[in-house]
C-alpha positions in Angstrom: 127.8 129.3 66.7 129.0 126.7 69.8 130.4 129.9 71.7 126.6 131.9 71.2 125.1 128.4 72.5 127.3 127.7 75.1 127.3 131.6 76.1 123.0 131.4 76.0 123.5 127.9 78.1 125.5 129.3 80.2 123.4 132.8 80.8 119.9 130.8 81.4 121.5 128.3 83.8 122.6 131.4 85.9 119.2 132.9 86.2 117.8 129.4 86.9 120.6 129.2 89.9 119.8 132.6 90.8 116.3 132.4 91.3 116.4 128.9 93.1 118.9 130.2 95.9 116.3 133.5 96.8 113.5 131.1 97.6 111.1 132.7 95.4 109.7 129.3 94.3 106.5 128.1 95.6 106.1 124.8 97.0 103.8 122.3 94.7 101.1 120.5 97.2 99.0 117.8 95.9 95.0 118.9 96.1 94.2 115.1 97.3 96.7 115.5 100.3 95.3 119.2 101.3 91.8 117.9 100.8 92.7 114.7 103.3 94.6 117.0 105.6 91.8 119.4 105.9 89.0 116.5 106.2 91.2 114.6 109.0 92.1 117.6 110.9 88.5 118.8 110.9 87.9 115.3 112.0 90.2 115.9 114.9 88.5 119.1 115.9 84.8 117.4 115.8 86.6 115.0 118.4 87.6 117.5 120.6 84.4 119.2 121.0 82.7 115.9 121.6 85.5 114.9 124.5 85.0 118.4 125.9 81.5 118.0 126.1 81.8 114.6 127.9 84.4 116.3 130.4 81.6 119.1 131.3 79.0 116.3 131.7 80.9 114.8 134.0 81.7 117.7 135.7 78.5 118.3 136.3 77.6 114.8 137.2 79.9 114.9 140.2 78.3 118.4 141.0 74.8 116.6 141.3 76.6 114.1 143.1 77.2 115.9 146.0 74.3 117.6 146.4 72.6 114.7 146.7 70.2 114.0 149.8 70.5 110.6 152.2 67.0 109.6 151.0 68.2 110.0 147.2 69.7 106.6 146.6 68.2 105.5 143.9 69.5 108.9 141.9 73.0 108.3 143.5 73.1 104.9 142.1 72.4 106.1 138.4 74.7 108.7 138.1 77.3 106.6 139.3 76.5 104.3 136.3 76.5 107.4 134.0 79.4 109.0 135.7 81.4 105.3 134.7 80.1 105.1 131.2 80.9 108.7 130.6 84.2 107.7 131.8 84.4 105.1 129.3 83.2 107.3 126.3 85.5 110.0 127.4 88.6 107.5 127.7 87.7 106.5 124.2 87.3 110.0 122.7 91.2 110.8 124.3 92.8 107.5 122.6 90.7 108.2 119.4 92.3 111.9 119.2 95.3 110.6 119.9 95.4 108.3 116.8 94.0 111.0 115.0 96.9 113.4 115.6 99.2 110.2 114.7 97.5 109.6 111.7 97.8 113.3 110.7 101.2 113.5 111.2 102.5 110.0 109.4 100.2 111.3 106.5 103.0 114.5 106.3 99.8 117.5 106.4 102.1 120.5 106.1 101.9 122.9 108.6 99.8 121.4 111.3 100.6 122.6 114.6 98.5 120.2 117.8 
């Protein structure tokens, strides 16, 4: 009776062995963590379309800036104001990506590629 055990033991904890060393197990995620993952990575994104937004305003702040006539100063003094608090708003948007993406990565989001 102890060699049938020992011999079913032994036969069980080979195909156990077996099966772990081809890989054929499936990785066991936590839905809260995919569910944060996804949220702050779409957070991310949201961020990136805003700062890309800012950097074509910008763009076409200093476009209006130069075609600008001498008699025009008025105009030439308020998009310099906007030109420097898009700056700001745009400097802000960078830093805040940039703790997003640290925050993504200390929270351990598998897969994630920046």
């Amino acid at each position: 009776m102890n060699m049938i055990l020992s011999l079913l033991t032994l036969l069980i904890s080979f195909n156990v062995f077996s099966q772990l060393g081809r890989g054929d197990f499936d990785i066991i995620q936590n839905p809260a963590t995919s569910k944060r993952c996804k949220a702050l990575i779409a957070e991310r994104n949201d961020k990136i379309v805003v700062s890309q937004k800012l950097k074509s305003i910008l763009k076409r702040n200093t476009e209006l800036q130069k075609k600008l006539r001498e008699s025009q100063k008025l105009l030439e003094q308020k998009l310099l104001i906007n030109e420097n608090s898009t700056r700001r708003e745009l400097t802000l948007a960078l830093t805040q990506i940039e703790t997003m993406e640290e925050n993504i990565v200390r929270s351990g989001c598998p897969g994630v590629s920046l």
